[in-house]
C-alpha positions as CSV (number, residue, x, y, z in Angstrom):
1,X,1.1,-23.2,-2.4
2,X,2.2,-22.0,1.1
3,X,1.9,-17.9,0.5
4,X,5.2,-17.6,3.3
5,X,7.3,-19.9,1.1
6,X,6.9,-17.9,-1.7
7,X,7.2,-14.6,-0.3
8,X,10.3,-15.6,1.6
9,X,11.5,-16.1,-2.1
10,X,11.2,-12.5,-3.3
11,X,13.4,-10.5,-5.6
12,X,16.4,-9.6,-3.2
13,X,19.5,-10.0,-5.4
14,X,22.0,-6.9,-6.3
15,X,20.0,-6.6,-9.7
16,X,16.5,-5.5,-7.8
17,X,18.5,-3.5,-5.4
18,X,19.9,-1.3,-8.6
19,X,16.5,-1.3,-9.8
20,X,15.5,0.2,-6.6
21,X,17.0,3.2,-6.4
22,X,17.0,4.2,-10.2
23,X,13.0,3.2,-9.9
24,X,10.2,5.5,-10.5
25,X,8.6,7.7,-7.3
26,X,4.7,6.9,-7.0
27,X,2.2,10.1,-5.9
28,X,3.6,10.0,-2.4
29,X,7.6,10.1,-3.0
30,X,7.8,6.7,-2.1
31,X,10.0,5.0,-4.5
32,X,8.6,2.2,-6.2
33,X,10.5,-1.0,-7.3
34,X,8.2,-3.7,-9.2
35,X,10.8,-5.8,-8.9
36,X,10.8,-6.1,-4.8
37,X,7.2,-7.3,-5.3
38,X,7.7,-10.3,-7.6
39,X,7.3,-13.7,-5.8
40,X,9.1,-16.7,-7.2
41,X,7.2,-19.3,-7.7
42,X,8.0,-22.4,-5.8
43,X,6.9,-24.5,-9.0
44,X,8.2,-23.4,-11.9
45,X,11.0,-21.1,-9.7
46,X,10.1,-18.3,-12.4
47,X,9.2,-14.4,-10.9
48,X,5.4,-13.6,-11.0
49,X,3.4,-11.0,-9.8
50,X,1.8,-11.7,-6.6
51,X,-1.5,-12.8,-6.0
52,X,-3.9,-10.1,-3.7
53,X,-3.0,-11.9,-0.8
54,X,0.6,-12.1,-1.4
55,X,0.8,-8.3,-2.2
56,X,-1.1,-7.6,1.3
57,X,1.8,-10.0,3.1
58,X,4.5,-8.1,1.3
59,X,2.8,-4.4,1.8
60,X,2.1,-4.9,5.6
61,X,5.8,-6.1,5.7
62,X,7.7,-2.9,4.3
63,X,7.4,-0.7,6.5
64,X,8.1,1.9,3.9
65,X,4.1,1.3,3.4
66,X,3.0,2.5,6.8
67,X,0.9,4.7,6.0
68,X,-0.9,2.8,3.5
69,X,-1.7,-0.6,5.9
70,X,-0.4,-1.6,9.2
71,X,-1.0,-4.7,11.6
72,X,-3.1,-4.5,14.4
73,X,-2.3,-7.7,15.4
74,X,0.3,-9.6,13.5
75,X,0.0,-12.8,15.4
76,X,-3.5,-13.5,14.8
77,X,-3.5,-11.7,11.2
78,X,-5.3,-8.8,11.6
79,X,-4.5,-5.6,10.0
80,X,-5.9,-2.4,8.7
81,X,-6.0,-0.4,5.3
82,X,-5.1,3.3,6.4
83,X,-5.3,4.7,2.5
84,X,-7.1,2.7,0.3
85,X,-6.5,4.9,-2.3
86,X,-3.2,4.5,-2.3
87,X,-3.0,1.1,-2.0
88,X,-4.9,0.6,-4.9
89,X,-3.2,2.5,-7.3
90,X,0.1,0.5,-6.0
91,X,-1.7,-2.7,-6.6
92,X,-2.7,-1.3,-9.9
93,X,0.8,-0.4,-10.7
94,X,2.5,-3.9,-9.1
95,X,-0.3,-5.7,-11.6
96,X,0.8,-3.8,-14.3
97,X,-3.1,-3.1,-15.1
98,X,-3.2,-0.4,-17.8
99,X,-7.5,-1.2,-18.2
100,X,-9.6,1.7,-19.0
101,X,-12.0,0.2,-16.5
102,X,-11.6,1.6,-12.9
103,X,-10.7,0.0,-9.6
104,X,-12.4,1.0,-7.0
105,X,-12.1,0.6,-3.2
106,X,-15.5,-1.4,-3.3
107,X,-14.1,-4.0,-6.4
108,X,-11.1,-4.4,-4.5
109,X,-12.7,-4.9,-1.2
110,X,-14.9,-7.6,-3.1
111,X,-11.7,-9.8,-4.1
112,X,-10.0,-9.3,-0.9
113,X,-13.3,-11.0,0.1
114,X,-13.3,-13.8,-2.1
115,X,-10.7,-14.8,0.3
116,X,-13.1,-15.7,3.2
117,X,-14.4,-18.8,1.1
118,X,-11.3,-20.1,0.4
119,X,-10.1,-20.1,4.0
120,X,-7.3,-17.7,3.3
121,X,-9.1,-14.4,4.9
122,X,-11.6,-14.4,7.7
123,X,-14.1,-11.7,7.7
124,X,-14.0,-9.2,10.7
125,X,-17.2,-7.1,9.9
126,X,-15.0,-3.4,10.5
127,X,-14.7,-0.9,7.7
128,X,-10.9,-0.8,6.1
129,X,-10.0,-4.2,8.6
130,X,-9.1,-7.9,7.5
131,X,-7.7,-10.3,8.8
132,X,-5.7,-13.7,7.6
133,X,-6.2,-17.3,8.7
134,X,-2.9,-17.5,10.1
135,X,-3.2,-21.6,10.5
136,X,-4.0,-21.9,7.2
């Protein structure tokens, strides 16, 4: 499934816009709308979560998350994790993951690489860095 497809496809009717601004604030007063971060799927046309990947595409895209992850380089894909604290707990809370187990920035940082063998993510051997196979 092509990841831009489906992200173009996000949650942007008056409904999730509502939802927005009656939404819940996370630890750093930025609002937080679980609805802006569902992706229809091009398949079924139902709203999911996103898949790691797709949550990175739509983090490094609202610019509302600046200080979370930026791009260093959109062209070629390459981008940077400023708090990965924070980023985790939003991916925790987009996942709706209520486990007793903890994420950490190491277990995230392992599935983020999982990525390399599938050809979605290309290693770039810098702490906190990653970058996407943007022919892919």
């Amino acid at each position: 499934m092509n990841i831009k497809n489906s992200i173009s496809s996000v949650c942007s009717n008056d409904y999730c816009q509502e939802r927005s601004r009656n939404s819940l604030k996370n630890t750093d007063d930025i609002y937080f709308n679980s609805f802006e971060w569902h992706i229809k799927d091009t398949l079924t046309g139902k709203l999911r979560s996103p898949k790691l990947d797709e949550f990175l595409h739509l983090l490094l895209n609202n610019s509302r998350y600046i200080s979370y992850a930026s791009w260093l380089n959109k062209a070629t894909g390459l981008f940077e994790i400023h708090n990965p604290t924070n980023v985790i707990e939003l991916w925790k809370r987009v996942k709706n993951r209520k486990s007793k187990c903890n994420l950490n920035y190491d277990k995230f940082s392992r599935s983020i690489r999982y990525y390399y063998n599938k050809g979605t993510m290309i290693a770039t051997h810098k702490r906190h860095t990653y970058c996407f196979a943007v022919n892919k």
